[in-house]
C-alpha positions in Angstrom: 139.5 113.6 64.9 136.6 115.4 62.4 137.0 113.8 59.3 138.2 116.3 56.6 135.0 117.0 54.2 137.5 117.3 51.2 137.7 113.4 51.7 134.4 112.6 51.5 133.3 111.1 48.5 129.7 112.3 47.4 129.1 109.3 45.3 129.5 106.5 47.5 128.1 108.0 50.6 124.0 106.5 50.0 120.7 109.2 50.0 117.9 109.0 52.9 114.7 107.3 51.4 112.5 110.4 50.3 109.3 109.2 48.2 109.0 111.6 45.1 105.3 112.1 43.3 104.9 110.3 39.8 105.0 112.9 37.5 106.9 112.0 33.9 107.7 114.7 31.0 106.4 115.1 27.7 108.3 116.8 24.5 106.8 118.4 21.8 109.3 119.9 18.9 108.2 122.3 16.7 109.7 122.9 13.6 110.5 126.4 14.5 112.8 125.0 17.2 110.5 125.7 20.1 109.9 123.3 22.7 107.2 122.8 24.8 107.9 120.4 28.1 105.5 119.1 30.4 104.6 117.7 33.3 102.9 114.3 32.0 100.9 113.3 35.5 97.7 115.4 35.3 96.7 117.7 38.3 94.9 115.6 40.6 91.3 117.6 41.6 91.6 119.9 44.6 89.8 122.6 46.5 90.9 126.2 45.3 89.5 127.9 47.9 92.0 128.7 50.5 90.5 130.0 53.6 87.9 126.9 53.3 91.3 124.8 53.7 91.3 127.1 57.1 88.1 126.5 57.9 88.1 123.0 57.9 91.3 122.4 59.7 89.9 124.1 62.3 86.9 122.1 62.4 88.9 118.4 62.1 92.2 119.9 64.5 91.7 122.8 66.1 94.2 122.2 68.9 96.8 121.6 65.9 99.7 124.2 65.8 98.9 126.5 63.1 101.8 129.4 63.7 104.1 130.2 66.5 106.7 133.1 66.7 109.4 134.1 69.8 107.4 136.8 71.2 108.2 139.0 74.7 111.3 139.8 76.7 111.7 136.1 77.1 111.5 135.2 73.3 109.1 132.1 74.5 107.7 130.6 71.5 103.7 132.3 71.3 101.7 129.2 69.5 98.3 129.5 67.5 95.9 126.6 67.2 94.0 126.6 63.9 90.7 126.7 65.8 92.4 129.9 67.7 93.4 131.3 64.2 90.1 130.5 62.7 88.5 132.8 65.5 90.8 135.7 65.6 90.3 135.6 61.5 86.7 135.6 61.7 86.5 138.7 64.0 89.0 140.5 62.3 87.1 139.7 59.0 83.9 140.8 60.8 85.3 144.3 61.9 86.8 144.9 58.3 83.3 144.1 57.0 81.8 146.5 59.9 83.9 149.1 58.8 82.9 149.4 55.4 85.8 147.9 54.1 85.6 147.1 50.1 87.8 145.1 47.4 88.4 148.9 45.8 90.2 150.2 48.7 93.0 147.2 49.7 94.9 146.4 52.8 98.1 147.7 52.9 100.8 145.6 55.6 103.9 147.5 56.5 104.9 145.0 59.3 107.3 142.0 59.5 106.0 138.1 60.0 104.0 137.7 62.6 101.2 136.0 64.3 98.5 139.3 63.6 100.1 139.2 60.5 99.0 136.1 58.9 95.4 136.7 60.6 94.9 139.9 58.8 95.9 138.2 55.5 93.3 135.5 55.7 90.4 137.9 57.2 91.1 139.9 54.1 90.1 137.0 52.1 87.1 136.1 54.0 86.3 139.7 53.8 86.9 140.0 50.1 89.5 142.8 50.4 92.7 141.8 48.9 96.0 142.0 51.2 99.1 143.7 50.1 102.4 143.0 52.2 105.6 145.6 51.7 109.1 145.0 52.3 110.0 146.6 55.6 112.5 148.0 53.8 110.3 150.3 51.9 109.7 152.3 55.6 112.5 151.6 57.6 115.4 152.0 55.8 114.5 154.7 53.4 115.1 158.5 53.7 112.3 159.3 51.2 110.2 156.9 51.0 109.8 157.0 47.3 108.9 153.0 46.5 106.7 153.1 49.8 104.8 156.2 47.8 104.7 154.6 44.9 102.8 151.4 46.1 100.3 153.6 48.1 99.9 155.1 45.1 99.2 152.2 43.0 97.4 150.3 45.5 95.3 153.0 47.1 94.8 151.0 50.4 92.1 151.8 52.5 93.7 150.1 55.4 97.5 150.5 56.5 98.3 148.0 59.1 101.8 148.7 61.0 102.4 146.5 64.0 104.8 147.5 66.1 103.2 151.5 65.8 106.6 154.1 66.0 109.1 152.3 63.8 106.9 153.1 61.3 104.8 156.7 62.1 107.2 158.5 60.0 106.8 156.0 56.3 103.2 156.3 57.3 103.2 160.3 57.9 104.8 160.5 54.8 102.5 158.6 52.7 99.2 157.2 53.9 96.3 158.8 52.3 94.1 160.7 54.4 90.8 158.8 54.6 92.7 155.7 55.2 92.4 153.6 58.3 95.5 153.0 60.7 95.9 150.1 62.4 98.3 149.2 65.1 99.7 147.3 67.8 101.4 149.5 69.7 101.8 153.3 70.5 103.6 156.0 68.5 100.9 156.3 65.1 98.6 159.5 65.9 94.8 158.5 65.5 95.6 154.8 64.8 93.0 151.9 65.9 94.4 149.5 68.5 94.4 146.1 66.9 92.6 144.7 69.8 89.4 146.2 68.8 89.6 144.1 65.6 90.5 140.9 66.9 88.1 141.3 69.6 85.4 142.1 67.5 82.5 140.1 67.7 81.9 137.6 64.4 79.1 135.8 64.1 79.2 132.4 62.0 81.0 132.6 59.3 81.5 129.3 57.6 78.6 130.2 54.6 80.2 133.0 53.9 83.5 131.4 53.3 82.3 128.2 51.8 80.8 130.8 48.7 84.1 132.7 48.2 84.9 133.1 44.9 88.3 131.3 44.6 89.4 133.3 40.8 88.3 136.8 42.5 92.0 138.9 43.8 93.2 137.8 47.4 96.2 139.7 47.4 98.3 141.2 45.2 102.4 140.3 45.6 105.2 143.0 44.6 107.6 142.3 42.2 110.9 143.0 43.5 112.1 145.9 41.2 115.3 145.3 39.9 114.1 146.3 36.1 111.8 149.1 37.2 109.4 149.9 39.8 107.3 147.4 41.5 104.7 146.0 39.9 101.6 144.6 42.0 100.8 141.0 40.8 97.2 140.0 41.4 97.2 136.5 43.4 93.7 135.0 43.9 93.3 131.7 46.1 92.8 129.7 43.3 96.5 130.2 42.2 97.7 129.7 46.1 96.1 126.3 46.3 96.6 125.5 42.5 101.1 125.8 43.3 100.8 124.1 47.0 99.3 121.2 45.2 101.0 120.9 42.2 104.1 121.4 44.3 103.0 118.8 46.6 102.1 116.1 44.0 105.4 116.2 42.4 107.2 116.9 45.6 105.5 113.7 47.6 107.2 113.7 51.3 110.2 115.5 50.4 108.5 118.8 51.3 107.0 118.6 55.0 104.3 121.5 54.1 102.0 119.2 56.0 104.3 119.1 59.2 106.2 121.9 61.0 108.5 123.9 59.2 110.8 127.2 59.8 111.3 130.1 57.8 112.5 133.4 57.8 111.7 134.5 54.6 109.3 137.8 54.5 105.6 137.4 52.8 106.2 140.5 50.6 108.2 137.9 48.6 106.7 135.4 46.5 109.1 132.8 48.3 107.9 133.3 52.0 104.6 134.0 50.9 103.6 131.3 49.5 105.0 128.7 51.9 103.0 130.4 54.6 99.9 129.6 52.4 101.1 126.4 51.2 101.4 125.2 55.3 98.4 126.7 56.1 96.4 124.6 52.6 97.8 121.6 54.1 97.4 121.7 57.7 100.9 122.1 58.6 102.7 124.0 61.0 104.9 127.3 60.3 107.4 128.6 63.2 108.1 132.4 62.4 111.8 132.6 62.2 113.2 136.1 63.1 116.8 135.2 62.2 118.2 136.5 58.7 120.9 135.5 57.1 123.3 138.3 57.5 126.1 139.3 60.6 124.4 139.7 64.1 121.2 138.4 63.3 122.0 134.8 61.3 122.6 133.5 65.6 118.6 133.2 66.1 118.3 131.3 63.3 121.0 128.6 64.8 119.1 128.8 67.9 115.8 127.7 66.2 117.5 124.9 64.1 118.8 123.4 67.0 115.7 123.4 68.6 112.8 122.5 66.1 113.3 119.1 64.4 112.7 119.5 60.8 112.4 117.4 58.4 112.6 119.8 55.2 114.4 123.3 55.2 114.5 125.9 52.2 116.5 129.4 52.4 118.8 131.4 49.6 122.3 131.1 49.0 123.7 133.2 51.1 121.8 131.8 53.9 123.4 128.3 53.4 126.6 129.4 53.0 125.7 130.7 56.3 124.6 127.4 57.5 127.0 125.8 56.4 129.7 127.2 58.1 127.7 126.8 61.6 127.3 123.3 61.0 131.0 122.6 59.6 131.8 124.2 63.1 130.2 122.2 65.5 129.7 118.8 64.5 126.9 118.7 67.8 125.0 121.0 65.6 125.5 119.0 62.4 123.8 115.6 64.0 120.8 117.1 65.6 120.0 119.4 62.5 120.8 116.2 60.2 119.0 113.3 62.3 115.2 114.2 61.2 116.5 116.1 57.8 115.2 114.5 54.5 115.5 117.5 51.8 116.6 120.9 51.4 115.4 123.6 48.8 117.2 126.2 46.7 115.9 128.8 43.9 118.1 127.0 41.1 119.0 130.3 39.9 121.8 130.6 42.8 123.0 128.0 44.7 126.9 127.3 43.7 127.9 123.9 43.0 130.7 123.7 45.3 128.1 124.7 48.2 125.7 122.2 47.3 128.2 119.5 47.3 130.0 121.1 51.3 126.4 121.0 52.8 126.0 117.2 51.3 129.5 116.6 52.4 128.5 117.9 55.8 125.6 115.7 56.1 127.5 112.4 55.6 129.7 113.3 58.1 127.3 113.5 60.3 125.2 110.8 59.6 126.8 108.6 56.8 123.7 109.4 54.5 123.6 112.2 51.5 120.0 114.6 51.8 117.3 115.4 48.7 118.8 118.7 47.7 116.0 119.9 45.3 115.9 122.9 43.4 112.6 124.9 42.5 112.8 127.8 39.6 109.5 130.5 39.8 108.2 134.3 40.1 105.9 136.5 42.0 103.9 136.0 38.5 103.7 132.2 39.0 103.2 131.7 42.5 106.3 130.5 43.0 107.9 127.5 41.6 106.8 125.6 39.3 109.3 123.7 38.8 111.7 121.3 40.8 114.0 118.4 40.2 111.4 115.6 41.6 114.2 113.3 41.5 116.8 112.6 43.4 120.0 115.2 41.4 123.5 115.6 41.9 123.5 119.1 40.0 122.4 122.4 40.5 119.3 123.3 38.2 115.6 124.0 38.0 115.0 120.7 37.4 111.4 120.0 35.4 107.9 121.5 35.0 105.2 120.1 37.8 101.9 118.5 37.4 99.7 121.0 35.0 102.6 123.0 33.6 104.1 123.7 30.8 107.3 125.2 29.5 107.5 127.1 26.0 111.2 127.4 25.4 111.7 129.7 22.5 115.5 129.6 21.2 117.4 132.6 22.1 121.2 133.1 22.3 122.3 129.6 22.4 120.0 128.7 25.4 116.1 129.1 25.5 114.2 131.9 26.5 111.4 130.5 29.0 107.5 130.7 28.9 105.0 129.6 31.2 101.3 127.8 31.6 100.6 126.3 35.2 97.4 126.8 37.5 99.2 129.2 39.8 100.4 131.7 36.8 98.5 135.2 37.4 96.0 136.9 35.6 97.8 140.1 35.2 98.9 143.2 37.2 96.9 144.8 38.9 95.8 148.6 37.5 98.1 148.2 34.7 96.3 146.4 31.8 99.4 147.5 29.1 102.2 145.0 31.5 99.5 142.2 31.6 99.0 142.3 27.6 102.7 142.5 27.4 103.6 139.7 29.9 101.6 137.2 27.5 102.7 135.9 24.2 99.9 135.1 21.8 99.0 131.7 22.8 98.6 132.8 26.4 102.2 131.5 27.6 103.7 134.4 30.2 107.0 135.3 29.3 109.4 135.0 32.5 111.9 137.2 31.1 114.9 134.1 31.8 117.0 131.9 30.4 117.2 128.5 30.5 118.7 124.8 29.0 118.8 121.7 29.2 121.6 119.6 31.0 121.6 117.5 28.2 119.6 118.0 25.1 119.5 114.1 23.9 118.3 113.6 27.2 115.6 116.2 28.1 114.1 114.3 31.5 117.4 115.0 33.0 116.1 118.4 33.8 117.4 122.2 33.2 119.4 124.9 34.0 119.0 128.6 34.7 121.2 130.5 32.5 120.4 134.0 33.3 117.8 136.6 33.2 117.5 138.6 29.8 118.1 141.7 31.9 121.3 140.6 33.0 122.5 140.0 29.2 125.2 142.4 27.8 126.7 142.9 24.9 130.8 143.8 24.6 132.2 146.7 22.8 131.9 144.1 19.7 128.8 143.2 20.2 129.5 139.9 21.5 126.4 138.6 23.6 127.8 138.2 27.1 125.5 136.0 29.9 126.2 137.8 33.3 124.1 135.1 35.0 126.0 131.9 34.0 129.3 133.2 34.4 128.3 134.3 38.0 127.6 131.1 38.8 130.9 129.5 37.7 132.2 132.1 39.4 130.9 131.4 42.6 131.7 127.9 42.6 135.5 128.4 41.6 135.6 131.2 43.9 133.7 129.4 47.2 134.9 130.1 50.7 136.5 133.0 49.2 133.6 135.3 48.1 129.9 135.3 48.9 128.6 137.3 45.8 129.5 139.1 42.5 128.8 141.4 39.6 129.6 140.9 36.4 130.7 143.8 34.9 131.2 145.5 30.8 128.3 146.7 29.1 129.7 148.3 26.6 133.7 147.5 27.1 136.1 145.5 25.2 136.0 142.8 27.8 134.7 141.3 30.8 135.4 142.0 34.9 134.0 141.4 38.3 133.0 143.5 41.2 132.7 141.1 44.3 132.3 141.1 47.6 134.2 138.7 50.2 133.3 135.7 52.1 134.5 137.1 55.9 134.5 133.7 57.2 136.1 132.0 54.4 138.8 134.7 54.1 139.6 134.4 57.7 140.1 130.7 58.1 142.5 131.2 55.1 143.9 134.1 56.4 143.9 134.7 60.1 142.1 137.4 59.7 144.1 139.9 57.4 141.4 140.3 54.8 140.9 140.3 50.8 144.8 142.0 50.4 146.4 138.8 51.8 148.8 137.6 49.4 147.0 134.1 50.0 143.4 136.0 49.2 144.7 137.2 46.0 147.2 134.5 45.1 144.2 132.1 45.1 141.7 134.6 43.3 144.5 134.9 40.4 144.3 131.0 40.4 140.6 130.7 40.3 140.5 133.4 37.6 142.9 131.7 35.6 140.9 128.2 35.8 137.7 130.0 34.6 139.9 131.4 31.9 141.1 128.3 30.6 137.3 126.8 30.5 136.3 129.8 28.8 138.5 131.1 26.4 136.1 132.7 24.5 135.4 136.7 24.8 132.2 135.9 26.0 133.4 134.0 28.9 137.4 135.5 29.7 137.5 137.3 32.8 140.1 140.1 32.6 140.2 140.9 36.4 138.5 141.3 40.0 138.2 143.9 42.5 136.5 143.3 45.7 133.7 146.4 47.3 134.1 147.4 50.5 131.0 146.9 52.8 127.9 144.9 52.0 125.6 145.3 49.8 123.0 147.9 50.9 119.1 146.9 51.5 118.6 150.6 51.6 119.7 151.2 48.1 118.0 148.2 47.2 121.4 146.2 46.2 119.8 143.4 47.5 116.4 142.0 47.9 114.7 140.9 50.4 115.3 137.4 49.3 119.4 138.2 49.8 119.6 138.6 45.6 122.0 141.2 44.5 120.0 143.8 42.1 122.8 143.6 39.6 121.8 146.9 37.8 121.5 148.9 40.8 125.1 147.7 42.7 126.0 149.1 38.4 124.5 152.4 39.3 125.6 152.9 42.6 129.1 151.1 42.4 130.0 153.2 39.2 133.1 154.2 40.5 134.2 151.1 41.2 133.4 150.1 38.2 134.9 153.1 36.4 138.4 151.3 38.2 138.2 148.1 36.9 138.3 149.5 33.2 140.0 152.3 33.7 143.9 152.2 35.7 142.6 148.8 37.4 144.1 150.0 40.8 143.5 147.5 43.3 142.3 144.7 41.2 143.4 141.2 41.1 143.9 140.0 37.4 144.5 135.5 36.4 147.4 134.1 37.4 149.3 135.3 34.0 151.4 131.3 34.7 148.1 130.1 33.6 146.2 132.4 31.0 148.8 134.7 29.2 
């Protein structure tokens, strides 16, 4: 018989080995109350120029596996060599040269991962034309294509590269200026180029030419994900790609495989995917192109890929491990083979509930006796991802500590800290907007990440921190008491596991506090049977979980008055949620209004604390 994981103790069960980089903190106090933590271990010297990293891993391994992505009616895995990806990059660069490409006119990428993908990004950079990927989103679920317009705007590409051809002739009708350059691989985009004329271009030597890139010119420029405004386009050079792989990596050690092979899903128009692409490709590793996401009907290809590719080290958002974890919890097969070669796990600390954390880790020792590194990371598009992890092993959810060559100005605000950044791989503004990239600054150069943040515990500072919310998500109450919509989400989710996936926090501007959430269908119908959120179990337990919080949190600030769950899921289309999985909070507030209007109005429907608890 499975043993029950509510049995398993966490703190007996012992952690595999992992071997973590040396990398101390330092404290400065300033009489002001600002602190300034940092990474003590110095940067160690690198090479910033990224497609040199290319270059030469070509040269010392070109039959290594660079990328490799289920391709074909078969969905057969179709691999790349670096010396095969150094070639088809070269004569891609060459034919974006021949064209009379320039650094004024950008590439614009409308496609999904891919193996043509990736090339184009690097040829950009050999080229000197910086590379600008877009949430599929933007063309294939929109009706007007207004944030697709708006980045064509901005960006003014001279280039617009859609793979897969029809899917896309409509966004691209709709938007693409008229001098610019199509580019396809497949049929249904009127006057497009094939894409095997550019990667069967003929490129002469290029290896001078890329050894004299300019590593602090733009190589691409990331797109902030909106949720306070329109996108903004972050300029990324290779300098700051290479500066967070190997900052990363030297505080990291062997817990992250970037050097090995590794699978992900996540798209390179966020920071997240992005930059692990790069940081595998700096290193020499391998990256298998997971098509899986973790939502209904598509999360099954992502199982089928686990249980084939050994991995060593696996990172993905919230709502993909409470996906995981319910595929491993229910075949125990499963949960050996994807635990035998498994040493660490990554989450963006802003998310990840502690009662999830601790049922993965509970998983794990029952299928192999041994805990995993679960490490957190905290980052933006602005900083090139984390810059930040717990490079120790950790029990709790946080962002754990600044990396080699960065430093974190935490400015009090509210009761917590408001964060500020220096690191190697923190951007040199936006691109054509110089009035954001003054603003995102403070005046001794630190960029303000617009979050929250504190320490576990301020006598002991190397224990690491916490997210506690973005500014945006702050609110104040009818009484102007502050309320932080970020941190009570979070205890929310963890008393409220198995139960519900996400939620809102809800009462700008009321006399108290309530929750828009939306149900965890697997949880709810092992508890259940299937009968859904109106169960008297459902909402006998809610109550009970609501009325725990309460007594925690007694406070105004804290109190939740009552629940009420949304029907459906949150909606990509109406950018409710990112392409990461995170829930736009003030955009579910815009569209959800009437929902909202219900939980402070007759509260039909809702689900208030168990009044046996909290009166």
């Amino acid at each position: 018989m499975t043993e029950a994981l509510s049995t398993i103790d966490l703190t007996a069960a012992p952690c595999r080995p992992v071997r973590f980089g040396e990398v101390g903190v330092e404290i400065e106090r300033r009489p002001d109350g600002v602190i300034i933590v940092s990474g003590k271990a110095p940067l160690k010297p690198y090479d910033p120029n990224l497609a040199a990293a290319l270059w030469r891993h070509a040269d010392g391994t070109p039959e290594k596996l660079w990328l490799a992505r289920r391709e074909g009616p078969a969905r057969d895995w179709t691999r790349v060599t670096y010396g095969e990806g150094r070639a088809r990059v070269a004569s891609v660069a060459a034919w974006l040269m021949d064209r009379g490409m320039t650094a004024e006119r950008p590439i614009l990428i409308l496609s999904e991962n891919s193996l043509n993908h990736a090339v184009l990004i690097f040829a950009g950079m050999v080229a000197g034309i910086p590379a600008t990927s877009v949430s599929v989103n933007y063309s294939l679920l929109s009706m007007d294509f207004e944030r697709l317009r708006h980045v064509v705007d901005l960006i003014r590409p001279g280039l617009i590269f859609a793979e897969q051809g029809a899917p896309f002739a409509d966004a691209i009708a709709a938007v693409a200026p008229a001098d610019a350059i199509l580019l396809t691989d497949g049929p249904g985009v009127p006057g497009a180029v094939d894409w095997s004329e550019a990667a069967g271009f003929p490129a002469p030597d290029l290896s001078a030419r890329v050894a004299a890139l300019d590593p602090t010119r733009p190589a691409r420029y990331l797109l902030t994900s909106g949720s306070t405004g329109r996108p903004k386009a972050v300029i990324h050079t290779m300098a700051m790609a290479t500066g967070n792989t190997h900052s990363g990596f030297q505080a990291m050690g062997d817990a992250f495989a970037w050097d090995r092979q590794v699978l992900d899903w996540l798209p390179w128009s966020h920071i997240a995917g992005s930059s692990l692409m790069t940081n595998i490709t700096c290193l020499g590793g391998a990256l298998y192109i997971d098509d899986g996401r973790p939502m209904p009907g598509r999360f099954d290809e992502t199982i089928r890929n686990l249980k084939e590719i050994p991995l060593r080290y696996y990172g993905t958002m919230p709502n993909g491990y409470a996906m995981l974890a319910d595929a491993l919890e229910a075949d125990d097969d499963f949960a050996r083979r994807f635990f035998t070669e498994l040493r660490a796990m990554l989450f963006g600390g802003a998310g990840l509930p502690q009662a999830l954390h601790d049922r993965l880790q509970r998983i794990a020792v029952r299928a192999t006796g041994q805990r995993f590194v679960f490490v957190s990371g905290y980052g933006s598009t602005e900083t090139g991802s984390a810059i930040s992890y717990t490079w120790w092993e950790d029990t709790r959810v946080g962002i754990g500590l600044p990396v080699p060559g960065a430093s974190f100005k935490l400015v009090p605000c509210d009761g917590v800290y408001e964060v500020r950044v220096k690191a190697a791989s923190v951007t040199p503004g936006y691109f054509a907007d110089p009035d954001q990239t003054v603003a995102a600054f403070d005046e001794e150069g630190f960029l303000r990440m617009e979050d929250l943040a504190d320490f576990h515990d301020r006598d002991r500072p190397e224990g690491g921190m916490f997210f506690a919310g973005r500014r945006a998500e702050q609110f104040k109450l009818l009484n102007g008491t502050f309320v932080a919509a970020g941190r009570l989400r979070d205890s929310l989710l963890g008393r409220l596991a198995g139960i519900v996936r996400d939620v809102v926090v809800c009462g700008d501007g009321q006399a108290e506090i309530a929750v828009l959430a939306w149900a965890d269908p697997e949880g709810v119908g092992r508890r259940t049977g299937g009968t859904g959120t109106d169960d008297p179990v459902i909402r006998a337990a809610v109550a009970e979980a609501l009325a725990a919080h309460n007594r925690d949190n007694p406070g105004q600030s804290g109190r939740i008055a009552r629940l009420l769950f949304l029907e459906g899921a949150p909606d990509p289309e109406a950018h409710e949620v990112s392409d990461k999985g995170s829930i736009n909070r003030r955009m579910v507030l815009r569209r959800r209004a009437d929902a909202v209007a219900s939980l402070f109005a007759d509260g039909r429907g809702c689900i208030a604390p168990a009044e046996a608890i909290v009166r």
